[in-house]
C-alpha positions as CSV (number, residue, x, y, z in Angstrom):
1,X,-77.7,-74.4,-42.4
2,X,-77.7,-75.4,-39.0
3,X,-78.9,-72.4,-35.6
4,X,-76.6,-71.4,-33.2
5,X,-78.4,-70.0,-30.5
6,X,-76.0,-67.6,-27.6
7,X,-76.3,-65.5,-25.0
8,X,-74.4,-62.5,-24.1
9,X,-73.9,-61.6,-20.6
10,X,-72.0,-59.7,-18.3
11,X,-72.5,-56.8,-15.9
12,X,-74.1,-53.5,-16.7
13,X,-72.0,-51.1,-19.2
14,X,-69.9,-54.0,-20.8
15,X,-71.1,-53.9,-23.8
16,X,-73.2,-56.2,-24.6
17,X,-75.9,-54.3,-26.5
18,X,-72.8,-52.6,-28.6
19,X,-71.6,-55.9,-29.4
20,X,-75.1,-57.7,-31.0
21,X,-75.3,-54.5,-32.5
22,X,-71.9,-54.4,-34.1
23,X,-72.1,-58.1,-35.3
24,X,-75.5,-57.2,-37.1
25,X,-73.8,-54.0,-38.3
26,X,-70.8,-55.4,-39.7
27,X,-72.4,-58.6,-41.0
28,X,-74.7,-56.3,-43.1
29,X,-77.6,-57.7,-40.9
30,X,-79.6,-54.3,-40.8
31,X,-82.0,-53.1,-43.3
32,X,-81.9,-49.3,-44.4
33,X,-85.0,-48.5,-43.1
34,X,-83.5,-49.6,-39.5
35,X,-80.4,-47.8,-40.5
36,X,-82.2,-44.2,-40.5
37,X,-84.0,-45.0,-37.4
38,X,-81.1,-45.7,-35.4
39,X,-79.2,-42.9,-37.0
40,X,-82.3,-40.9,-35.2
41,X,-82.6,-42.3,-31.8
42,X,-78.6,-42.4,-30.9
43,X,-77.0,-40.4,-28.5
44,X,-73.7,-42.4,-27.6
45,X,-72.6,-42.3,-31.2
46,X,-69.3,-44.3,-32.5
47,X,-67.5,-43.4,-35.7
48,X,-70.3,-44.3,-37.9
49,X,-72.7,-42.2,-36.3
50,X,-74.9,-44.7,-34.8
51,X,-75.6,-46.0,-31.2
52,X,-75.6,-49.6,-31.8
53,X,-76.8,-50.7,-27.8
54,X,-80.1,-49.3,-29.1
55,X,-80.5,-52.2,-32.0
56,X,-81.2,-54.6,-28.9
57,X,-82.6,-52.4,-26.3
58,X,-86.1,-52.5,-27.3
59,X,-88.0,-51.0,-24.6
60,X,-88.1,-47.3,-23.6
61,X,-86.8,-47.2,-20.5
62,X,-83.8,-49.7,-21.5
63,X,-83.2,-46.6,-23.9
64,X,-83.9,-43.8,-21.5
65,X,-81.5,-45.3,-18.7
66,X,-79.0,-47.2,-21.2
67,X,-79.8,-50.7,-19.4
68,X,-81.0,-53.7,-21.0
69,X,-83.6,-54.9,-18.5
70,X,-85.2,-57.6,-20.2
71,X,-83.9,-60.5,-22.6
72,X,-84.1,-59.6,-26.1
73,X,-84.0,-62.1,-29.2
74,X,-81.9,-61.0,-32.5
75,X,-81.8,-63.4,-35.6
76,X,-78.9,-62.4,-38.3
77,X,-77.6,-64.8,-40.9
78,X,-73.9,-65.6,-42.5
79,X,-73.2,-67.9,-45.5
80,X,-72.0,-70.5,-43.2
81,X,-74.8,-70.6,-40.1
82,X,-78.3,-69.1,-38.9
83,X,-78.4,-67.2,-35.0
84,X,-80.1,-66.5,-32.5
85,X,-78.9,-64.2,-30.0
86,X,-79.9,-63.8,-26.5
87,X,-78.8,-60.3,-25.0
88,X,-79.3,-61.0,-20.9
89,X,-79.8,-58.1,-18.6
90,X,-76.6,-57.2,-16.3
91,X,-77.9,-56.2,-12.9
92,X,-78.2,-58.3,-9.8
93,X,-81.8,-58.4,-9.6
94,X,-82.5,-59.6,-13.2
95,X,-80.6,-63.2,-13.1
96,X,-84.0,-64.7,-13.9
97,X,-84.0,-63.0,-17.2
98,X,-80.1,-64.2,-17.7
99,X,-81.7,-67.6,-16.6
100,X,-84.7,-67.9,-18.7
101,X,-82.2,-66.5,-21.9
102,X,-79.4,-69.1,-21.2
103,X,-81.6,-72.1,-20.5
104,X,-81.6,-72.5,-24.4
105,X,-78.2,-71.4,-25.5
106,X,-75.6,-73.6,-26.7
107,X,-72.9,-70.8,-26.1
108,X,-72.4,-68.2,-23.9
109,X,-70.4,-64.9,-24.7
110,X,-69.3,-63.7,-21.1
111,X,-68.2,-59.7,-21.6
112,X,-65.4,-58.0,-18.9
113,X,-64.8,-54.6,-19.2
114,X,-61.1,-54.5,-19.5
115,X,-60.5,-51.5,-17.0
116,X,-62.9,-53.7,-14.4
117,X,-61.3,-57.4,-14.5
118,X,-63.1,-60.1,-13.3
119,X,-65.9,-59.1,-10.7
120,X,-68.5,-60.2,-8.7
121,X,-71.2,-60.3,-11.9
122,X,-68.6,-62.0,-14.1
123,X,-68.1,-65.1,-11.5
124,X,-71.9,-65.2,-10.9
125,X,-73.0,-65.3,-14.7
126,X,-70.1,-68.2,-14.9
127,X,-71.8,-70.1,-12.4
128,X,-75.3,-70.0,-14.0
129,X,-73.5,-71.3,-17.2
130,X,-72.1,-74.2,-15.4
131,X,-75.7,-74.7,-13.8
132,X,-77.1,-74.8,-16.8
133,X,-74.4,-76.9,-18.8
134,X,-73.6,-74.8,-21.4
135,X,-70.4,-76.3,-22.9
136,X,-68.6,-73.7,-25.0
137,X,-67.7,-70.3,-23.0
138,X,-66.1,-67.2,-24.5
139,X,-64.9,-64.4,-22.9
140,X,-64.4,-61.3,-25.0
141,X,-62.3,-58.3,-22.7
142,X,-64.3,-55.6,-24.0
143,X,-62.9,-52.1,-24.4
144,X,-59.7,-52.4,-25.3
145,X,-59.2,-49.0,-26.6
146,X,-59.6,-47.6,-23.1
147,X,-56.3,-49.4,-22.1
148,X,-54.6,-48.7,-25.1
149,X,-55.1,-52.3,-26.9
150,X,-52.8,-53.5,-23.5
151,X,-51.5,-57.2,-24.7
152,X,-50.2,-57.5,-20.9
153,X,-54.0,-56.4,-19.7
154,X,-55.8,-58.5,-21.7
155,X,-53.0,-61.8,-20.5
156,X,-53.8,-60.9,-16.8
157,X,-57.8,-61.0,-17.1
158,X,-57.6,-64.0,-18.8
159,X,-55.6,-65.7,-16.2
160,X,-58.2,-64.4,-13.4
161,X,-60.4,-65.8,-15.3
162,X,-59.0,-69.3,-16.0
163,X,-58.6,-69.6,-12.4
164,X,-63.1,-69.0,-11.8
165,X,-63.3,-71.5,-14.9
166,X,-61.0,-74.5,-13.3
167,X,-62.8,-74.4,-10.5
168,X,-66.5,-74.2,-12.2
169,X,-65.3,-77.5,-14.8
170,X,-65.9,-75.0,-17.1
171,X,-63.9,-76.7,-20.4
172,X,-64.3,-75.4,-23.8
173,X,-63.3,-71.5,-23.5
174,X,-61.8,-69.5,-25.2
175,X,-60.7,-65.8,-25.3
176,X,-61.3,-63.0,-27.3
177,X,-59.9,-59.2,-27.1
178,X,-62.1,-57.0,-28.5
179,X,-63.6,-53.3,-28.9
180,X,-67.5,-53.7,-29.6
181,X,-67.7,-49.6,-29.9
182,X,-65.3,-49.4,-32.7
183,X,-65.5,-52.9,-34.4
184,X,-61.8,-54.5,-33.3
185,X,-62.1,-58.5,-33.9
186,X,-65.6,-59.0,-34.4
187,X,-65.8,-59.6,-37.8
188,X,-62.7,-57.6,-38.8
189,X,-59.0,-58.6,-37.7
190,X,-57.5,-55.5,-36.0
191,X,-54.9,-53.5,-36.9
192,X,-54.5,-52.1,-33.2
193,X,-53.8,-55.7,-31.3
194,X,-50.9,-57.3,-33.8
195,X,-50.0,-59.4,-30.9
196,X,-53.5,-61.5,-31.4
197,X,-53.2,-64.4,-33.3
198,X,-56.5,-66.0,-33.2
199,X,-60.2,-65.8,-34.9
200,X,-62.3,-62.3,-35.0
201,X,-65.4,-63.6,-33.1
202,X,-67.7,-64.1,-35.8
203,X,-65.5,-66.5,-37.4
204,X,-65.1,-68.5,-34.2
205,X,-69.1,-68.5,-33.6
206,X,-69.0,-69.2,-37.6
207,X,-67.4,-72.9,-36.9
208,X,-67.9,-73.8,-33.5
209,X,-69.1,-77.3,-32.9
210,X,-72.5,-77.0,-31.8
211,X,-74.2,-80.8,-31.7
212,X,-75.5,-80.3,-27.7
213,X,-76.6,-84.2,-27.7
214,X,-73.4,-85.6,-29.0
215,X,-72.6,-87.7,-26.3
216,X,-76.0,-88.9,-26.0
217,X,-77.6,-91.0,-28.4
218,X,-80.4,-92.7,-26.8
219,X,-83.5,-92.4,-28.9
220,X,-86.2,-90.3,-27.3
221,X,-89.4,-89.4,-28.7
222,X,-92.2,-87.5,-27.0
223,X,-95.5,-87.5,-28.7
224,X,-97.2,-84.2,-29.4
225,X,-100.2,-84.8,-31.0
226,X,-102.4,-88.6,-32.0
227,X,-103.2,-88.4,-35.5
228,X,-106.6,-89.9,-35.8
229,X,-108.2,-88.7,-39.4
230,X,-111.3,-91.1,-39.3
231,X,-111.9,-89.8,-42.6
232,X,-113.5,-92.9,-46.0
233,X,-110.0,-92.5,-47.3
234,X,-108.0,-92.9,-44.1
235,X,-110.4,-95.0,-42.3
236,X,-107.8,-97.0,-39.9
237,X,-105.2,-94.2,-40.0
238,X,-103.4,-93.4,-36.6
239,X,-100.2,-91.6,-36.1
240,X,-97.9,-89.9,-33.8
241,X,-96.7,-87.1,-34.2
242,X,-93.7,-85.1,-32.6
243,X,-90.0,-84.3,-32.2
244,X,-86.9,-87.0,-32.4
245,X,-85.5,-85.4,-29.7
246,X,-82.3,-87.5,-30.1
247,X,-81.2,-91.0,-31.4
248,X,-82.5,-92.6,-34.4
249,X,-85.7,-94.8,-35.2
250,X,-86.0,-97.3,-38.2
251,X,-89.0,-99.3,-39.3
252,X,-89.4,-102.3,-37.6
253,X,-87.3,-101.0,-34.1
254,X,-88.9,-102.2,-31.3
255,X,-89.8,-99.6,-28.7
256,X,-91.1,-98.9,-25.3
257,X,-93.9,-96.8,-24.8
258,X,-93.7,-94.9,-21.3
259,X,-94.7,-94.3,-18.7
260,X,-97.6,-97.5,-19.4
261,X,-94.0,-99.6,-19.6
262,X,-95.9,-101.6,-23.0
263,X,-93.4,-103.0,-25.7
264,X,-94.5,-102.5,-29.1
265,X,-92.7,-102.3,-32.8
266,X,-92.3,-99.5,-35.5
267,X,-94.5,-100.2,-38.6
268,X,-94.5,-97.1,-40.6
269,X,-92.2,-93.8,-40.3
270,X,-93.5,-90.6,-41.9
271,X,-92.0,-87.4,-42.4
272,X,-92.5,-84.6,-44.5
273,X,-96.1,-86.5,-45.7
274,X,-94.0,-89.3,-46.8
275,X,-92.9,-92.5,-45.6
276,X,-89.3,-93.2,-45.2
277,X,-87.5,-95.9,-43.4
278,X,-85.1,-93.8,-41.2
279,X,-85.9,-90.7,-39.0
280,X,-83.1,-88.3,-37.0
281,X,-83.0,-86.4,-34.2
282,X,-83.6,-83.2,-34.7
283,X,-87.1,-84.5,-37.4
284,X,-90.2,-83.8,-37.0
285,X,-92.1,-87.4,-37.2
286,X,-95.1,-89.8,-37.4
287,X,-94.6,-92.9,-36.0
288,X,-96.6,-95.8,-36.6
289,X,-96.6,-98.9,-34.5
290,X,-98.5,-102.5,-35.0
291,X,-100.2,-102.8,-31.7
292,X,-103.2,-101.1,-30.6
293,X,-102.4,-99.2,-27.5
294,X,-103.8,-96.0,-25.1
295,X,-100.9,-93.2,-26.2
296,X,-101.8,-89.2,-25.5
297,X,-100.1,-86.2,-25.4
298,X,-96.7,-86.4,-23.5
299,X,-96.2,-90.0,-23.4
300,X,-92.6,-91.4,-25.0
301,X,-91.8,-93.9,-27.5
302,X,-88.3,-94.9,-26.6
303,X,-85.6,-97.9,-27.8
304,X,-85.5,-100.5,-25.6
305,X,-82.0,-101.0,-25.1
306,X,-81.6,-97.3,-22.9
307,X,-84.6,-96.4,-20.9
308,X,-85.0,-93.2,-19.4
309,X,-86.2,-92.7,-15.7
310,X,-89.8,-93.1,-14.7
311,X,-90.6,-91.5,-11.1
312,X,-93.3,-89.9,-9.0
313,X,-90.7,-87.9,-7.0
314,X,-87.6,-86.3,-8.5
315,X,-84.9,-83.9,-7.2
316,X,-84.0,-80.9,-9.1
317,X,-82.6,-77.3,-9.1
318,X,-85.1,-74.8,-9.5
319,X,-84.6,-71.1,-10.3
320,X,-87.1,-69.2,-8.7
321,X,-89.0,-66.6,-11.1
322,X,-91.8,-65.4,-9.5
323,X,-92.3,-62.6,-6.8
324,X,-94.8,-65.1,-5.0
325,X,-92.2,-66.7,-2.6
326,X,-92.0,-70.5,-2.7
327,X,-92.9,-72.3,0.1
328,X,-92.7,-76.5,1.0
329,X,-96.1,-78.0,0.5
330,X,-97.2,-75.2,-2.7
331,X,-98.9,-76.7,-5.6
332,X,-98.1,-76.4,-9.3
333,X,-98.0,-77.8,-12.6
334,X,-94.7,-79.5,-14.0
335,X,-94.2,-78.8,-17.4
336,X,-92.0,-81.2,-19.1
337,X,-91.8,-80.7,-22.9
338,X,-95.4,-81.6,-24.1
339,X,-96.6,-83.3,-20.8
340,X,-98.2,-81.1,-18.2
341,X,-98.5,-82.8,-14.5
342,X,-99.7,-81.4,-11.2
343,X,-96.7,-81.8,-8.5
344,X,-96.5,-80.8,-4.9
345,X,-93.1,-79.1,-3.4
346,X,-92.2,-81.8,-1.3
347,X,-89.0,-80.3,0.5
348,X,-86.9,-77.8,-0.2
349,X,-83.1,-79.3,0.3
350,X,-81.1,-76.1,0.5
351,X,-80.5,-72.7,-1.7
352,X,-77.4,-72.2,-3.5
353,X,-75.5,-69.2,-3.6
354,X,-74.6,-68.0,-7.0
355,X,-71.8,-66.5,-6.1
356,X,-69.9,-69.2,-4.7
357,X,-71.9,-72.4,-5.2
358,X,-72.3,-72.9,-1.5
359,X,-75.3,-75.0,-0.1
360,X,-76.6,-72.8,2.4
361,X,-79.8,-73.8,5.0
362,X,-83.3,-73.0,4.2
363,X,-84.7,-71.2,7.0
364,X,-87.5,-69.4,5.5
365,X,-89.1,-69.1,1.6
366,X,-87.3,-68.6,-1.1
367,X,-87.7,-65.5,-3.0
368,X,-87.4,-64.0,-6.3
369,X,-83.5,-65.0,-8.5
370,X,-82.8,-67.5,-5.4
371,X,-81.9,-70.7,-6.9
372,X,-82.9,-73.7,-4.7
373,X,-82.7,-77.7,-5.1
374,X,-85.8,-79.4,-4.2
375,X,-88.1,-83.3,-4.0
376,X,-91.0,-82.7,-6.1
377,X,-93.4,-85.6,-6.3
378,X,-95.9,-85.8,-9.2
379,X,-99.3,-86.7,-9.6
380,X,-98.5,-89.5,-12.5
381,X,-95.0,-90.8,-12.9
382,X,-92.6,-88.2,-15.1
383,X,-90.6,-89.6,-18.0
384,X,-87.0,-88.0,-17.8
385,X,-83.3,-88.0,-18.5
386,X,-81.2,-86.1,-15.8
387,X,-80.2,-82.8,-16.9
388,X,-76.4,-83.7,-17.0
389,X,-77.1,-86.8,-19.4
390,X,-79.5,-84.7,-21.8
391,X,-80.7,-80.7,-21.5
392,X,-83.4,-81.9,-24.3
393,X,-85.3,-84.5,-21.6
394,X,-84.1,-83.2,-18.4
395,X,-85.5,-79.6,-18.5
396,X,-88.6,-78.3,-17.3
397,X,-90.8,-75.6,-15.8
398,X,-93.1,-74.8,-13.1
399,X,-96.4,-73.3,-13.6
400,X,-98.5,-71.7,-11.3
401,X,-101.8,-73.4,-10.7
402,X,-104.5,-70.1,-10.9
403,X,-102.3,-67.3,-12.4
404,X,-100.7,-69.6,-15.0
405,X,-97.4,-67.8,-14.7
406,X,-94.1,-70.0,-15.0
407,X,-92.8,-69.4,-11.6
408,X,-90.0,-72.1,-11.7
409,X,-87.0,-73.0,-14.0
410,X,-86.5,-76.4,-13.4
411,X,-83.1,-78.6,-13.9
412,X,-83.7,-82.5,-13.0
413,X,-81.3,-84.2,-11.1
């Protein structure tokens, strides 16, 4: 089965707790032992007698106050797919956490509180997904038994809301009205909103087309570890292993190892301790090649018909995640997938406001949530695909140099 991976997000008191909880609930996702402790610990109980917000929000003051204030991870399972759920604080000052939680979804579930419309939050969190590139959007008008199941409601917000996507280029979304407190189209069809012809959400999430890297096929490969046995039996042996982050390799391709720019051919492919002819993106791999050249840890076997990028200096958008404020001329390390470089903030271009997009002035640091599009320039050239082409090879973070913190969510341009 293949992994969805989603995050919900919205402002505070939509729902977004209620609803993870209701689709492990529902989905028969909880164990009995959980069962009894929730049945405990609730104080907002629905018909069931449960709280289901408390499923997600793990720490105590998230229960104490009702707010989720950091991101937490759920894993449930249907017949048809695996997940992994992301549920993203609401308030203003934790859009890192909503950052850091989105940065590997392929979906986001946006929730608007039917009484409230679209606000402030909801056009902010819409922006970070079209930062980030996620392709598929739902929105799911929560509460819809406070305005009476309201066909006429749920038509208006949707409209609002088609208006923020248009002018986001915000593509694949779709809409959803839905009641996470008593269970209406998540993974039943209600009986209160006749007039809704489409999906429950679980259904849509079921069979949603997922495949991130469809448009992009170029084969990438990033070593992650030289296999180097010197061992009687495997005397000459020497592999590499890693991901096929996307594309396809065959025995006998001939590749391009960057950034040394050295072109070389595929002698053996391993995977799974055996040799095969063909390996995927998405494998884990071996890859064997009949020249004897100076790989390490980070370095890329590529195809050579599509070459990725190969710079010192690169421009990117950088969420800022650290209370330290970010200045021009700081030093950190750039990690990019498995290879770790020192870089130096070269300029910082301008902030953007998440609210509208704008490309406001830099007049001073930036601070903590501000995101910010900067020249970084690396110690050793960086091996990359821009972020737009492929998230796989155009991600990356910064890391602080003496507290080893990541400070920096970094999108390459």
């Amino acid at each position: 089965m293949d992994i969805l991976r989603f995050i919900t997000a919205g402002s505070v008191d939509d729902g977004k707790s209620t609803l993870i909880g209701r689709l492990l609930y529902d989905s028969k996702n909880i164990l009995i032992d959980q069962l009894e402790a929730l049945e405990k610990q609730s104080k907002n109980k629905n018909e069931n007698g449960v709280d289901l917000a408390i499923l997600t929000d793990g720490l105590r003051a998230e229960r104490e106050q009702g707010i989720t204030i950091d991101v937490a991870y759920r894993y449930f399972s249907t017949p048809k797919r695996k997940f992994i759920i992301a549920d993203a604080p609401g308030h203003i000052q934790y859009t890192r956490n909503m950052i850091t939680g989105a940065s590997n979804s392929q979906l986001i579930v946006i929730l608007i509180d039917a009484r409230q419309g679209v606000i402030e939050q909801t056009k902010r969190h819409s922006i970070i997904a079209s930062l980030l590139k996620i392709k598929n959007v739902v929105v799911a008008i929560n509460k819809m038994d406070l305005v009476n199941y309201s066909q006429e409601i749920f038509n208006d917000i949707k409209t609002q809301y088609e208006t923020v996507a248009e002018k986001l280029g915000l593509e694949n979304v779709s809409y959803f009205p839905i009641s996470a407190f008593h269970g209406d189209n998540i993974v039943e069809a209600s009986e209160n909103m006749p007039w809704y012809k489409g999906s429950t959400l679980l259904d849509f999430l079921e069979n949603v087309e997922i495949n991130y890297n469809k448009g992009f096929q170029s084969s990438r490969f990033q070593v992650q570890y030289v296999i180097r046995p010197q061992t009687d039996e495997l005397h000459d042996y020497r592999g590499y292993a890693g991901e096929v982050i996307s594309g396809t390799y065959r025995k006998g391709d001939e590749i391009t190892v960057l950034p040394q720019n050295i072109q070389t051919r595929i002698s053996k492919l391993e995977t799974g301790g055996k040799e095969v002819e063909v390996v995927f993106g998405g494998q884990p791999a071996v890859i064997h090649i009949e020249d004897d050249v100076d790989i390490s840890r980070g370095d890329f076997l590529v195809k050579s018909e599509t070459l990725p990028k190969v710079e010192n200096e690169i421009e990117a958008v950088v969420c800022w995640l650290d209370k330290k404020e970010l200045t021009e001329g700081s030093k950190y390390f750039i990690q990019h997938k498995s290879k770790l470089l020192k870089t130096l903030v070269k300029e910082i271009e301008y902030k953007i406001d998440v609210n509208t997009l704008e490309k406001i002035p830099v007049t001073e640091s930036i601070k903590l949530n501000e995101v910010v599009k900067l020249r970084l320039k690396t110690a050793s050239p960086l091996v990359f695909d821009s972020f737009d082409e492929s998230r796989n090879t155009g991600n990356a973070i910064l890391i602080d140099e003496t507290s080893n913190s990541t400070v920096g969510a970094v999108m390459i341009l």
